[in-house]
gemmi code that builds the backbone of each chain (N, CA, C; Angstrom):
import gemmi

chains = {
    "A": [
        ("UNK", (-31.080, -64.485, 74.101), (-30.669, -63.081, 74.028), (-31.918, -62.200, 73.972)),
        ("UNK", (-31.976, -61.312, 75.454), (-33.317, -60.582, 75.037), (-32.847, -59.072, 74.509)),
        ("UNK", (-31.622, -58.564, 73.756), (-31.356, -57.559, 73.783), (-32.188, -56.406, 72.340)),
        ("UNK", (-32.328, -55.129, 72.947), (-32.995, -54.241, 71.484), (-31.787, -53.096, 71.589)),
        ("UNK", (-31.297, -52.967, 70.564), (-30.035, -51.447, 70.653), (-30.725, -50.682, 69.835)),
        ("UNK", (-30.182, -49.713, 70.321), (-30.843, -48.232, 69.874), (-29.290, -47.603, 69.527)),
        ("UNK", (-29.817, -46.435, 68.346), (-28.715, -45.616, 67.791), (-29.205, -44.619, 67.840)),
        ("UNK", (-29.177, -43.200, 67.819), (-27.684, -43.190, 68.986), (-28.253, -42.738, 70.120)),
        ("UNK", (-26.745, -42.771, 70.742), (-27.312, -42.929, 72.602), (-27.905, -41.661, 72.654)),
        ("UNK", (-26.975, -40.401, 71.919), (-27.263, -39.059, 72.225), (-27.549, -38.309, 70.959)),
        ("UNK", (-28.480, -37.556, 71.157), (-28.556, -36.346, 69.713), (-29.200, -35.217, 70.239)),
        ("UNK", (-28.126, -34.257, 69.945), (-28.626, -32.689, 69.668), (-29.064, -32.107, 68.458)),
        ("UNK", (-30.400, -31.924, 68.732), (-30.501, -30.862, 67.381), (-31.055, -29.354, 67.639)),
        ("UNK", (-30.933, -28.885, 66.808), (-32.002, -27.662, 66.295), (-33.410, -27.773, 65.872)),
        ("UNK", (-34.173, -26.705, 66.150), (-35.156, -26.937, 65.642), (-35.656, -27.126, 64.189)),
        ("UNK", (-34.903, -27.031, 63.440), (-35.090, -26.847, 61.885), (-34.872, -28.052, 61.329)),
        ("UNK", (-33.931, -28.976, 62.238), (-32.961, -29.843, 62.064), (-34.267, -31.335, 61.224)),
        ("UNK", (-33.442, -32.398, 60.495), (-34.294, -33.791, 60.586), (-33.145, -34.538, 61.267)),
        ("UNK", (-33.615, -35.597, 61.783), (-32.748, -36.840, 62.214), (-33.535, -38.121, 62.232)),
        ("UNK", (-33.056, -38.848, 62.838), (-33.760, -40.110, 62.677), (-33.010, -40.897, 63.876)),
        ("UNK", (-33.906, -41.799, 64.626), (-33.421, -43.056, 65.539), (-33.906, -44.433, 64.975)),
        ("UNK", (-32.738, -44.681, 65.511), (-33.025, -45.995, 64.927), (-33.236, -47.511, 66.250)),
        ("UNK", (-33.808, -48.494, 65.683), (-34.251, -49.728, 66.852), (-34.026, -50.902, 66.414)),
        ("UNK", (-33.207, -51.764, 66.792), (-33.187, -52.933, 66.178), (-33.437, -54.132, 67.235)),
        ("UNK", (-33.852, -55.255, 66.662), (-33.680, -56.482, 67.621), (-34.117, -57.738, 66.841)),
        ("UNK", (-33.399, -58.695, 67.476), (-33.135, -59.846, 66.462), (-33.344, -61.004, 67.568)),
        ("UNK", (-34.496, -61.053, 68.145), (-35.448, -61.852, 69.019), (-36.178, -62.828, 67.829)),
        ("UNK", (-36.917, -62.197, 67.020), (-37.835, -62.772, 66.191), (-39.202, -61.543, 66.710)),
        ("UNK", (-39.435, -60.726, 67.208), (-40.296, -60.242, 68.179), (-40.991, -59.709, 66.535)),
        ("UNK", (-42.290, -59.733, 66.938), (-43.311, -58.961, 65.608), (-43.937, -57.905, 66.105)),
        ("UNK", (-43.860, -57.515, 67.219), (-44.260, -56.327, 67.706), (-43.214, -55.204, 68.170)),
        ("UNK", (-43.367, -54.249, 67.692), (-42.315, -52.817, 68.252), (-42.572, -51.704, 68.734)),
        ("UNK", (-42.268, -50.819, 69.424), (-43.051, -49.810, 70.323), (-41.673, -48.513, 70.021)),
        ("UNK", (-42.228, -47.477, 70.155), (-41.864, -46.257, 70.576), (-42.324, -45.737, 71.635)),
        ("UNK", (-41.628, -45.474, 72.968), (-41.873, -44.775, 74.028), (-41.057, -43.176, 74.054)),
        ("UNK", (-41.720, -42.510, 75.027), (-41.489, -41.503, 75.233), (-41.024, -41.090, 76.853)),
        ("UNK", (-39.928, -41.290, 77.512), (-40.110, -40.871, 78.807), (-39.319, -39.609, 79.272)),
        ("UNK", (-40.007, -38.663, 80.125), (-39.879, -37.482, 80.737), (-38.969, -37.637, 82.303)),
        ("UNK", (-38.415, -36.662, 82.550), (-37.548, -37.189, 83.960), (-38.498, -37.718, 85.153)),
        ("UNK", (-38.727, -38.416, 85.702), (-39.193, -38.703, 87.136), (-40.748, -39.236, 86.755)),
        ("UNK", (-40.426, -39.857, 85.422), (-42.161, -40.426, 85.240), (-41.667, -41.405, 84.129)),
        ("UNK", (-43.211, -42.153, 84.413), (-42.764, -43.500, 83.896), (-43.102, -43.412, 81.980)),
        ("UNK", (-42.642, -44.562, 81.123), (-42.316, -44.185, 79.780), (-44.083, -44.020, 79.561)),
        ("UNK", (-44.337, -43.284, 78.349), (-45.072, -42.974, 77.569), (-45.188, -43.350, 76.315)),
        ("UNK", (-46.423, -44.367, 76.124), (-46.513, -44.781, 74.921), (-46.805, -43.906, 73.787)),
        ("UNK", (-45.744, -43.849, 72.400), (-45.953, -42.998, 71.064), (-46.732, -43.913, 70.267)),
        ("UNK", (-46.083, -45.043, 69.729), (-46.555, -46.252, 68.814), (-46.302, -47.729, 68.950)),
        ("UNK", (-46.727, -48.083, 67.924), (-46.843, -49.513, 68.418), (-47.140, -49.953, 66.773)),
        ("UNK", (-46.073, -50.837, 66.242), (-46.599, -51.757, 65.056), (-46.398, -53.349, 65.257)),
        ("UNK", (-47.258, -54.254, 64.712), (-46.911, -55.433, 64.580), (-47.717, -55.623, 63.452)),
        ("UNK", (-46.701, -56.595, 63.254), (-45.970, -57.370, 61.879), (-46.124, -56.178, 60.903)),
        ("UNK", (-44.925, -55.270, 61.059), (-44.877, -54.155, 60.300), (-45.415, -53.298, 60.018)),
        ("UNK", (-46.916, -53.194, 60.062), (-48.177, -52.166, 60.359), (-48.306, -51.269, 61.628)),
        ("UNK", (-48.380, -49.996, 61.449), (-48.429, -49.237, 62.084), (-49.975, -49.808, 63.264)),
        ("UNK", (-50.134, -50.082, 64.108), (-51.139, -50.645, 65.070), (-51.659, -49.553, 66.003)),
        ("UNK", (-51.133, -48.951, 66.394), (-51.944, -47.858, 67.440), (-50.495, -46.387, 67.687)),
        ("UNK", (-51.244, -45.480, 66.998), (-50.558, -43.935, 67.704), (-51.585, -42.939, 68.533)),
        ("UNK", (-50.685, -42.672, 69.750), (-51.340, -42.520, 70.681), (-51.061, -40.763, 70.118)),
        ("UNK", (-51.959, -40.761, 69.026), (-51.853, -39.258, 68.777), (-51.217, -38.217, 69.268)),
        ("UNK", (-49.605, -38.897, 68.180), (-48.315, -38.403, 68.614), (-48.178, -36.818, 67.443)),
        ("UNK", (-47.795, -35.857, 67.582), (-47.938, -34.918, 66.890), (-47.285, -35.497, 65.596)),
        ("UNK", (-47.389, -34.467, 64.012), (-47.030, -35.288, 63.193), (-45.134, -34.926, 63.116)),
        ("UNK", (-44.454, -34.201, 63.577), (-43.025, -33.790, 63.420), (-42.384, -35.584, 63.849)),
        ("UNK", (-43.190, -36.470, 64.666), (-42.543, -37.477, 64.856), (-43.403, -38.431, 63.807)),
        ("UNK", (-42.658, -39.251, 63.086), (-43.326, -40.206, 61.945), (-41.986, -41.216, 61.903)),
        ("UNK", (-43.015, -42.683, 62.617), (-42.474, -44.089, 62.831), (-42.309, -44.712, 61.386)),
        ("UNK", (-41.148, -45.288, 61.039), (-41.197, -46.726, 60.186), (-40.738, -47.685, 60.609)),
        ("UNK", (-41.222, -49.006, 60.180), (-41.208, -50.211, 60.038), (-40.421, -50.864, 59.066)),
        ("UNK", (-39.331, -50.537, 58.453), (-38.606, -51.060, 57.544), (-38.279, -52.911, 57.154)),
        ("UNK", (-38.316, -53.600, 58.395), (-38.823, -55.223, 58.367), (-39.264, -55.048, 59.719)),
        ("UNK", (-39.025, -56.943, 60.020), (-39.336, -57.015, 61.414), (-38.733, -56.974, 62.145)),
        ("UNK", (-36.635, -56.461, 62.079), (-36.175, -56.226, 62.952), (-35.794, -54.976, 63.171)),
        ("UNK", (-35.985, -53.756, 62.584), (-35.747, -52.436, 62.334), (-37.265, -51.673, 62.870)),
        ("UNK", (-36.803, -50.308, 63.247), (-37.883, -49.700, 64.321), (-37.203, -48.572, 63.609)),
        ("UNK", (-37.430, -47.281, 62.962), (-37.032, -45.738, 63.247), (-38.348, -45.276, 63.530)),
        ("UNK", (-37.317, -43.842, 64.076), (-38.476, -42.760, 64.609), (-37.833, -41.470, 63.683)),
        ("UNK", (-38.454, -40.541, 62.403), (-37.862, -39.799, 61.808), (-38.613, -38.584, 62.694)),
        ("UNK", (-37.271, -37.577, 62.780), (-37.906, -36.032, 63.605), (-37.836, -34.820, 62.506)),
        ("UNK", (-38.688, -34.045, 63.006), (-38.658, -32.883, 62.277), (-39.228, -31.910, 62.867)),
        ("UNK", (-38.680, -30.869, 62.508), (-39.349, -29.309, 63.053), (-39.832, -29.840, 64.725)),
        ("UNK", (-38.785, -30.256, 65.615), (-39.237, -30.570, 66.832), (-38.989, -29.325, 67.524)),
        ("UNK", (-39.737, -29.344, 68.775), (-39.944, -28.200, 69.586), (-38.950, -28.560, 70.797)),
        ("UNK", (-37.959, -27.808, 71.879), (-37.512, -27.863, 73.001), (-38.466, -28.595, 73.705)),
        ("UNK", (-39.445, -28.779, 74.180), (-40.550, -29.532, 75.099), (-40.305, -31.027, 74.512)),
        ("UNK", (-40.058, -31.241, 73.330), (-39.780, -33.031, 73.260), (-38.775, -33.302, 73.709)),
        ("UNK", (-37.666, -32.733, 74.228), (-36.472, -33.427, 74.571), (-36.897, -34.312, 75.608)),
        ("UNK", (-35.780, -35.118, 75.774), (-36.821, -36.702, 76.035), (-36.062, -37.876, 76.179)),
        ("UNK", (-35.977, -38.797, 76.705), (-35.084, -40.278, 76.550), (-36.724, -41.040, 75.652)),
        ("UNK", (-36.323, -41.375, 74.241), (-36.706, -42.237, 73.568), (-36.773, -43.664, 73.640)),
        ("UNK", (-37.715, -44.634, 74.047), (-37.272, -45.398, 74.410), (-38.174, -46.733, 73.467)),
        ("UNK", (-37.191, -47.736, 72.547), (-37.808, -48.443, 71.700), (-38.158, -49.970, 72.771)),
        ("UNK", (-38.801, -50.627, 72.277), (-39.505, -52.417, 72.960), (-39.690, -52.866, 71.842)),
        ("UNK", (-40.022, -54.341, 72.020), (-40.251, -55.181, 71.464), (-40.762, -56.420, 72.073)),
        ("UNK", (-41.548, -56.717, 71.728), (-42.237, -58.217, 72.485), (-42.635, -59.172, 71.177)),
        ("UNK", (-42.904, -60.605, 71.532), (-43.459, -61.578, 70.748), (-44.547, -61.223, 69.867)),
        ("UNK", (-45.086, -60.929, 70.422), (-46.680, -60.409, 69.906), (-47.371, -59.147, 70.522)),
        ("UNK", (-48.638, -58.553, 70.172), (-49.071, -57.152, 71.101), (-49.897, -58.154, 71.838)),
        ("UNK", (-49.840, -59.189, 72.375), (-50.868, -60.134, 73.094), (-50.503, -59.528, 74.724)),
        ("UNK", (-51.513, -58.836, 75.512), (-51.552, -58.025, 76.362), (-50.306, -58.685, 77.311)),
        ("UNK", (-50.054, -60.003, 77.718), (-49.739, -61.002, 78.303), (-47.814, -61.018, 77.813)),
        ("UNK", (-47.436, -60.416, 76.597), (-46.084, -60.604, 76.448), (-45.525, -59.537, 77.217)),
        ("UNK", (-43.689, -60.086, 77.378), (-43.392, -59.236, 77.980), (-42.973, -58.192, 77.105)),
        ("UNK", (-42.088, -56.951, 77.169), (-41.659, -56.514, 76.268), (-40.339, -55.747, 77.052)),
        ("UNK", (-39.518, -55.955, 76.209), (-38.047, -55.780, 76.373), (-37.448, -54.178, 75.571)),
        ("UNK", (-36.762, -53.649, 76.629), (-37.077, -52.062, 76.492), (-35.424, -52.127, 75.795)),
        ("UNK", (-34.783, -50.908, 74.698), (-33.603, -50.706, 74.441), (-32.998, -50.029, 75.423)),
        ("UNK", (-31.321, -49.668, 75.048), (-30.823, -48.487, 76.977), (-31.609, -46.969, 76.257)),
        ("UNK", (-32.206, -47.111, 74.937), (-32.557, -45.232, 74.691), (-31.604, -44.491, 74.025)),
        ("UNK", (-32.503, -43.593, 73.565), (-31.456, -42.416, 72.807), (-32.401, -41.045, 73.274)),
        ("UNK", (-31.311, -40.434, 74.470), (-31.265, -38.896, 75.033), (-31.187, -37.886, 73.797)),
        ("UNK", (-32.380, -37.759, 73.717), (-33.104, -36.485, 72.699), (-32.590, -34.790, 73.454)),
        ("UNK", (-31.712, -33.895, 72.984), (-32.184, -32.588, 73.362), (-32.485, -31.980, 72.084)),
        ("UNK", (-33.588, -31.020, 72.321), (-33.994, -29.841, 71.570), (-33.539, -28.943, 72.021)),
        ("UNK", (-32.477, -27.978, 70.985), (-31.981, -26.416, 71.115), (-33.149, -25.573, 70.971)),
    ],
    "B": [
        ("UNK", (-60.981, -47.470, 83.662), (-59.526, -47.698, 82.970), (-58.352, -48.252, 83.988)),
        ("UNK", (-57.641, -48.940, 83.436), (-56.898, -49.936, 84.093), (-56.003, -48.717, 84.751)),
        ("UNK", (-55.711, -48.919, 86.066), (-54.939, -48.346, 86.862), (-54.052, -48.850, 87.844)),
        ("UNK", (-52.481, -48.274, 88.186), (-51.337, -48.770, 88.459), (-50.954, -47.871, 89.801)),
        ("UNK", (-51.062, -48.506, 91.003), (-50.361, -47.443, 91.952), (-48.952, -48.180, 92.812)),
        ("UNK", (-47.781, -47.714, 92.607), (-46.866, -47.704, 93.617), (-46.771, -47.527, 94.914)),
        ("UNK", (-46.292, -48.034, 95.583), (-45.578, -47.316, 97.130), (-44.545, -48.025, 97.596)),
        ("UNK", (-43.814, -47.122, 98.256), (-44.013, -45.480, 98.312), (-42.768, -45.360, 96.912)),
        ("UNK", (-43.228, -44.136, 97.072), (-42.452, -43.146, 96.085), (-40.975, -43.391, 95.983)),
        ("UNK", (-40.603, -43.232, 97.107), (-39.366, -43.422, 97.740), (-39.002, -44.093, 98.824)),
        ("UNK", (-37.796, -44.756, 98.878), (-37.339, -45.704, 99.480), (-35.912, -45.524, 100.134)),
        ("UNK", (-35.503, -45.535, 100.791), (-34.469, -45.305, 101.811), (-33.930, -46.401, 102.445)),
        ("UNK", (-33.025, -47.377, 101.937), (-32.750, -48.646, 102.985), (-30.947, -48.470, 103.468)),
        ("UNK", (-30.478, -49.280, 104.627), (-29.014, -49.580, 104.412), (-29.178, -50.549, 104.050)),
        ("UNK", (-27.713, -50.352, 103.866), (-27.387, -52.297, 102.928), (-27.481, -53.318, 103.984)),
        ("UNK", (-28.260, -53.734, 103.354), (-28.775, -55.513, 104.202), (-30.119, -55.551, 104.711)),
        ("UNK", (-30.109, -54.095, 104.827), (-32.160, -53.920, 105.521), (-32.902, -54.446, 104.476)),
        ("UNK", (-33.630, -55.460, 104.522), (-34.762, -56.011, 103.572), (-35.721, -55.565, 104.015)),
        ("UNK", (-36.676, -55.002, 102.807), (-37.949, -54.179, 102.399), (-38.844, -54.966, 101.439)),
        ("UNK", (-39.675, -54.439, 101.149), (-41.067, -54.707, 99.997), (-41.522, -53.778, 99.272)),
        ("UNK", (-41.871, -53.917, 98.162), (-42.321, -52.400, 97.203), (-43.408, -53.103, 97.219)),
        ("UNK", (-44.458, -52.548, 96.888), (-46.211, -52.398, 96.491), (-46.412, -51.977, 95.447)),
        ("UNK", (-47.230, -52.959, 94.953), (-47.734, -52.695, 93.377), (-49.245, -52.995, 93.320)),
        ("UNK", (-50.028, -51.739, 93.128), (-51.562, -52.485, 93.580), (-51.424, -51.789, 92.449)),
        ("UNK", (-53.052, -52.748, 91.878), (-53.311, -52.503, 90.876), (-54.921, -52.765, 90.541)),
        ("UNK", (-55.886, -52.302, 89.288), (-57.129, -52.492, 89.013), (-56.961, -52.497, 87.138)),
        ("UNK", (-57.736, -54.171, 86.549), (-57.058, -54.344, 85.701), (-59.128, -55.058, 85.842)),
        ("UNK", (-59.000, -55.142, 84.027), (-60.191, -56.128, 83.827), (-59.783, -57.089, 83.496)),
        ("UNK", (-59.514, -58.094, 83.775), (-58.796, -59.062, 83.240), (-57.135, -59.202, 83.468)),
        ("UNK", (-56.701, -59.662, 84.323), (-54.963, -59.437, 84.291), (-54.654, -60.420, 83.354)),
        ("UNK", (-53.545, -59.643, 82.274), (-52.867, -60.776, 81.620), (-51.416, -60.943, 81.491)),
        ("UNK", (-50.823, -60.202, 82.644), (-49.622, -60.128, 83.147), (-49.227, -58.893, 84.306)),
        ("UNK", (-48.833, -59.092, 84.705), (-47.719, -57.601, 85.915), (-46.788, -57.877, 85.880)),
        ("UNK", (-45.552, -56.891, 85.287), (-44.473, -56.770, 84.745), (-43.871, -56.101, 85.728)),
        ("UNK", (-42.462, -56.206, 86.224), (-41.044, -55.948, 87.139), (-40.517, -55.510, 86.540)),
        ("UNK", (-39.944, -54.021, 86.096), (-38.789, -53.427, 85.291), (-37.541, -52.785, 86.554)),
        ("UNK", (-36.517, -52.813, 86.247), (-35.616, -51.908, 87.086), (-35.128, -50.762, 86.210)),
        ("UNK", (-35.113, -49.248, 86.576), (-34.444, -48.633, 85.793), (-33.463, -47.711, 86.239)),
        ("UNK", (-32.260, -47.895, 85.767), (-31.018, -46.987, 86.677), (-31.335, -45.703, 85.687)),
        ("UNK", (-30.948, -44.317, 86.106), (-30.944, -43.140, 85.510), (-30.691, -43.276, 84.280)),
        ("UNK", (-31.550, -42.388, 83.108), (-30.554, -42.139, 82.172), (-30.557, -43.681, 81.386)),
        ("UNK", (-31.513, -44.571, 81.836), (-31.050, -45.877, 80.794), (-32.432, -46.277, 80.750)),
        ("UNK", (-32.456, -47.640, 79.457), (-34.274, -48.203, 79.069), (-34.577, -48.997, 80.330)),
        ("UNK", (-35.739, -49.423, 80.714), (-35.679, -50.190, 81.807), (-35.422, -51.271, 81.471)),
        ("UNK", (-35.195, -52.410, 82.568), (-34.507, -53.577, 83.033), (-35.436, -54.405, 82.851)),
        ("UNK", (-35.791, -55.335, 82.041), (-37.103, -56.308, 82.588), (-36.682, -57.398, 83.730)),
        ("UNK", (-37.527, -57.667, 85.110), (-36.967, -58.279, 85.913), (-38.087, -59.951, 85.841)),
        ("UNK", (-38.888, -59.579, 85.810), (-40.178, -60.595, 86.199), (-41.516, -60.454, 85.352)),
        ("UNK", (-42.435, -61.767, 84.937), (-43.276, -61.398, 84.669), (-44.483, -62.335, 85.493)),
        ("UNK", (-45.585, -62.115, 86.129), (-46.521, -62.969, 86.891), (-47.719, -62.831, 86.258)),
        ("UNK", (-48.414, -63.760, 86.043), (-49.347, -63.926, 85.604), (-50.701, -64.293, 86.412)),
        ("UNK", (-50.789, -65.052, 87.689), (-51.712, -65.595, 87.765), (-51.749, -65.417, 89.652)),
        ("UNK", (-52.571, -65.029, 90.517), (-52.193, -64.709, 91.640), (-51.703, -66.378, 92.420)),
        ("UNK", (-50.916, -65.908, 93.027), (-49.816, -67.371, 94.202), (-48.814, -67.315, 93.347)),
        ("UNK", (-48.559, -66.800, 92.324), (-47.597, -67.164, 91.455), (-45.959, -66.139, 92.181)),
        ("UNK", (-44.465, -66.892, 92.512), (-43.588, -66.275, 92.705), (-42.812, -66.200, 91.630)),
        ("UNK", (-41.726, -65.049, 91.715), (-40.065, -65.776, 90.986), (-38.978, -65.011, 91.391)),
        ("UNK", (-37.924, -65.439, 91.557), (-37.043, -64.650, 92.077), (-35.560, -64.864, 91.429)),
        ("UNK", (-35.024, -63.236, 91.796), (-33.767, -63.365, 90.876), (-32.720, -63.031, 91.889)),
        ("UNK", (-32.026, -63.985, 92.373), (-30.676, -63.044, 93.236), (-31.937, -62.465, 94.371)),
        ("UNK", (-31.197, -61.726, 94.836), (-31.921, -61.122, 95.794), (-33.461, -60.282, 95.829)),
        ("UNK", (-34.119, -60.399, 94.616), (-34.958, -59.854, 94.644), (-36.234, -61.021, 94.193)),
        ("UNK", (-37.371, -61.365, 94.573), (-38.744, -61.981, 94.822), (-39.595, -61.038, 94.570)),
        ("UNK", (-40.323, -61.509, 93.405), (-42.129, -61.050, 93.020), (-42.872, -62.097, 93.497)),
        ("UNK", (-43.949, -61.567, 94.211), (-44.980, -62.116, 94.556), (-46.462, -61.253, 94.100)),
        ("UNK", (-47.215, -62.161, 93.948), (-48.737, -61.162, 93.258), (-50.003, -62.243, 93.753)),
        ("UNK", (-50.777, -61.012, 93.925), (-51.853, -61.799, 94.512), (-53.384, -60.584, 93.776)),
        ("UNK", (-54.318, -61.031, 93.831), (-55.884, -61.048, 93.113), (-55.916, -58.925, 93.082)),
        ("UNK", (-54.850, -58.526, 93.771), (-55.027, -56.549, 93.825), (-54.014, -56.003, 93.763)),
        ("UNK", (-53.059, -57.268, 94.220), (-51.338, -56.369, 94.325), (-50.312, -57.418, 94.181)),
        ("UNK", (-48.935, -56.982, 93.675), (-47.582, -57.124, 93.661), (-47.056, -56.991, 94.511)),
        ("UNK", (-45.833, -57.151, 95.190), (-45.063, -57.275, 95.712), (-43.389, -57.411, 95.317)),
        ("UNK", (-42.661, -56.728, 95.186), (-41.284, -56.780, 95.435), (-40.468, -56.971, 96.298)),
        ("UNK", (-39.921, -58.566, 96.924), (-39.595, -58.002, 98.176), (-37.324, -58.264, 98.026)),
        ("UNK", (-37.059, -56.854, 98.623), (-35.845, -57.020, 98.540), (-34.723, -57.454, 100.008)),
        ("UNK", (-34.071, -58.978, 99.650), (-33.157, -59.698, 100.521), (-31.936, -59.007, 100.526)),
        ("UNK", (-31.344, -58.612, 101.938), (-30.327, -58.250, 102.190), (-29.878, -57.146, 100.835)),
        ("UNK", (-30.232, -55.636, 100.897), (-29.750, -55.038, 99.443), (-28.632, -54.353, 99.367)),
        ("UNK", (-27.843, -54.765, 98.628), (-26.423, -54.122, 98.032), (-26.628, -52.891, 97.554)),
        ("UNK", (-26.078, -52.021, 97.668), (-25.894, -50.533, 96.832), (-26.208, -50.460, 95.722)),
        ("UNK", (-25.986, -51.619, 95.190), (-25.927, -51.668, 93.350), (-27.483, -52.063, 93.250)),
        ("UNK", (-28.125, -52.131, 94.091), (-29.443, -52.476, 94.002), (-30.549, -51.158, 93.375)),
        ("UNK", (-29.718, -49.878, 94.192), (-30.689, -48.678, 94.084), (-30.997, -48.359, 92.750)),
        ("UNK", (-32.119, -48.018, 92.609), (-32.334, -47.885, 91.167), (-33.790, -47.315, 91.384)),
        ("UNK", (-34.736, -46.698, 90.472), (-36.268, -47.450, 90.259), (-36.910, -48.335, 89.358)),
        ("UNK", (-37.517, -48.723, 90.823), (-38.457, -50.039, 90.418), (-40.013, -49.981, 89.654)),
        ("UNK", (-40.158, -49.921, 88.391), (-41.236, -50.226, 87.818), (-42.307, -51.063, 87.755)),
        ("UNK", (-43.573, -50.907, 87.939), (-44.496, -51.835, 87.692), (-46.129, -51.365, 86.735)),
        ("UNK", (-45.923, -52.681, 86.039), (-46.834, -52.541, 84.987), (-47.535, -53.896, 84.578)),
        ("UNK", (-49.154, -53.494, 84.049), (-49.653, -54.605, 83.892), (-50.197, -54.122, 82.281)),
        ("UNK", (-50.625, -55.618, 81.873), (-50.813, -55.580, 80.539), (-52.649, -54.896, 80.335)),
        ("UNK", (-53.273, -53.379, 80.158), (-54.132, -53.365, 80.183), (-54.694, -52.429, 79.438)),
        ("UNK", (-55.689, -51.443, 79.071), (-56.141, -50.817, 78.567), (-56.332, -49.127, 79.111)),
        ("UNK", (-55.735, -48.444, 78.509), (-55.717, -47.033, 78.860), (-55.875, -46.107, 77.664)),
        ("UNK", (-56.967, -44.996, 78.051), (-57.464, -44.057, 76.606), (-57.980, -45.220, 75.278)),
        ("UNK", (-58.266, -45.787, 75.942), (-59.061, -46.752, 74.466), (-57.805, -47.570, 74.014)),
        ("UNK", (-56.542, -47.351, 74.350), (-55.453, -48.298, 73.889), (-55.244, -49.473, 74.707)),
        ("UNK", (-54.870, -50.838, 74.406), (-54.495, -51.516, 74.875), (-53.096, -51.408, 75.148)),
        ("UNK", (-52.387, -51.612, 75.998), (-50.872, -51.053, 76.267), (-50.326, -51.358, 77.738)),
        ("UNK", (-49.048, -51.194, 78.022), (-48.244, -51.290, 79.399), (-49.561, -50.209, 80.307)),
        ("UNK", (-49.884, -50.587, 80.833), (-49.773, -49.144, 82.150), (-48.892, -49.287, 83.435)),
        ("UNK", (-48.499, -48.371, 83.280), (-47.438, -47.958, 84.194), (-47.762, -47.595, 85.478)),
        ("UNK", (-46.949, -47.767, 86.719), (-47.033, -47.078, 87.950), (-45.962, -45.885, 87.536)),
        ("UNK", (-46.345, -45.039, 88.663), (-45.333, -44.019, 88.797), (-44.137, -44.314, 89.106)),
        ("UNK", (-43.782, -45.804, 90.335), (-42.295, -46.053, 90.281), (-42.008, -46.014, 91.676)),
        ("UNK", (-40.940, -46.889, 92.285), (-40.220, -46.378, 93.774), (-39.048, -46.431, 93.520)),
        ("UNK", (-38.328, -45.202, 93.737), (-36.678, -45.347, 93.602), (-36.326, -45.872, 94.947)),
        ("UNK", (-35.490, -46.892, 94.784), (-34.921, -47.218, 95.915), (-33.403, -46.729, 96.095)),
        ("UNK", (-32.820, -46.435, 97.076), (-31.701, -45.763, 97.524), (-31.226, -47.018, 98.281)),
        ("UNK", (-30.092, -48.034, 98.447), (-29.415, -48.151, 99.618), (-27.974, -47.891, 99.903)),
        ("UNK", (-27.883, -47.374, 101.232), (-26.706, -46.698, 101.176), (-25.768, -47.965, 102.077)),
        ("UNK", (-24.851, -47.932, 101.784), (-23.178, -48.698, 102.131), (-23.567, -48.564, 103.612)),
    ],
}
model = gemmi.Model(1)
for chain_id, residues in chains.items():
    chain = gemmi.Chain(chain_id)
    for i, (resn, *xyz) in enumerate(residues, 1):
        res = gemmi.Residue()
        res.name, res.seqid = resn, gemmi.SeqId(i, " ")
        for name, pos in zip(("N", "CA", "C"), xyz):
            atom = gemmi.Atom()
            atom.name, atom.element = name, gemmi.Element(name[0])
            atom.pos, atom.b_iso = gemmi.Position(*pos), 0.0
            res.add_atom(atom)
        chain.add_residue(res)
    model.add_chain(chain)
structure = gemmi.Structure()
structure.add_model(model)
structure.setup_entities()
């Protein structure tokens, strides 16, 4: 089973608003990613933890702040987001960050900003 | 810095016309080139992963092939349900990160 689900498919907010996405997968995978993709371009890396440590942010503004809750849980908590992030969110997961794994993408959760 | 180019952009087939997507690429070290499919609106598809140039694999109608600069996608006889875009990515280093890099992508269209 290579599957990662994401909650929820869809969220509207406001700008004032908090929410949270959530990522799960039950591979065994020790590595997890947050992507970012825009219409007609390919995803954009936000973060990246393995074995629960935050590993590389691609100096994502701070309104988005990743946790690691174990090794099968991924959120992304939002805040004070701007209309310009709306966005298909998109969580992975691979074996390891060993350049060489593959990594297995969730279907996403369609972000709009009011 | 590791860099990913597609072609073409776009793709136009009828059903049954078999084609090839292009995946060139400049990597220090390859330690994989990755096959994603992605229909609108959804995460991508992982299709293939190649590692080492001569290396094939194929799923149903669709064959990766990779060799020492480029990929290859090549699509057999394609069904409608085929259209989608096709992703390609290798395992490499971009802005000081180690990470996917991405091509821009070929949507393929085939029509009935």
């Amino acid at each position: 089973d290579t599957e990662v689900t994401q909650t929820p498919k869809h969220l509207v907010m406001g700008m004032t608003n908090k929410k949270s996405l959530k990522c799960e997968q039950h591979m065994g995978h020790r590595a997890m990613y947050w992507y970012k993709q825009k219409a007609k371009k390919p995803p954009e890396l936000m973060f990246v933890y393995s074995y629960e440590k935050l590993s590389i942010n691609e100096s994502v503004p701070s309104r988005f702040s990743p946790e690691c809750p174990n090794s099968s849980l991924l959120n992304l908590h939002l805040h004070a987001l701007q209309p310009e992030d709306s966005a298909l969110y998109l969580c992975a997961s691979s074996q390891t960050l060993a350049r060489g794994n593959t990594q297995y993408f969730g279907p996403g959760t369609r972000l709009t900003v009011l | 810095e590791d860099q990913v180019t597609q072609s073409p952009e776009a793709l136009r087939l009828q059903e049954g016309e078999s084609s090839s997507l292009n995946c060139s690429y400049t990597v220090s070290g390859l330690r994989g080139l990755f096959w994603y499919r992605q229909d609108p609106g959804k995460g991508p598809e992982f299709l293939f992963t190649l590692y080492s140039a001569g290396e094939e694999k194929e799923k149903e109608r669709l064959k990766a092939t990779l060799t020492k600069k480029e990929s290859f996608l090549h699509i057999t006889a394609p069904k409608p349900e085929d259209s989608a875009t096709y992703l390609c990515a290798v395992g490499g280093t971009q802005g000081g990160s180690e990470k996917l890099v991405f091509g821009k992508g070929t949507k393929l269209t085939v029509n009935p």
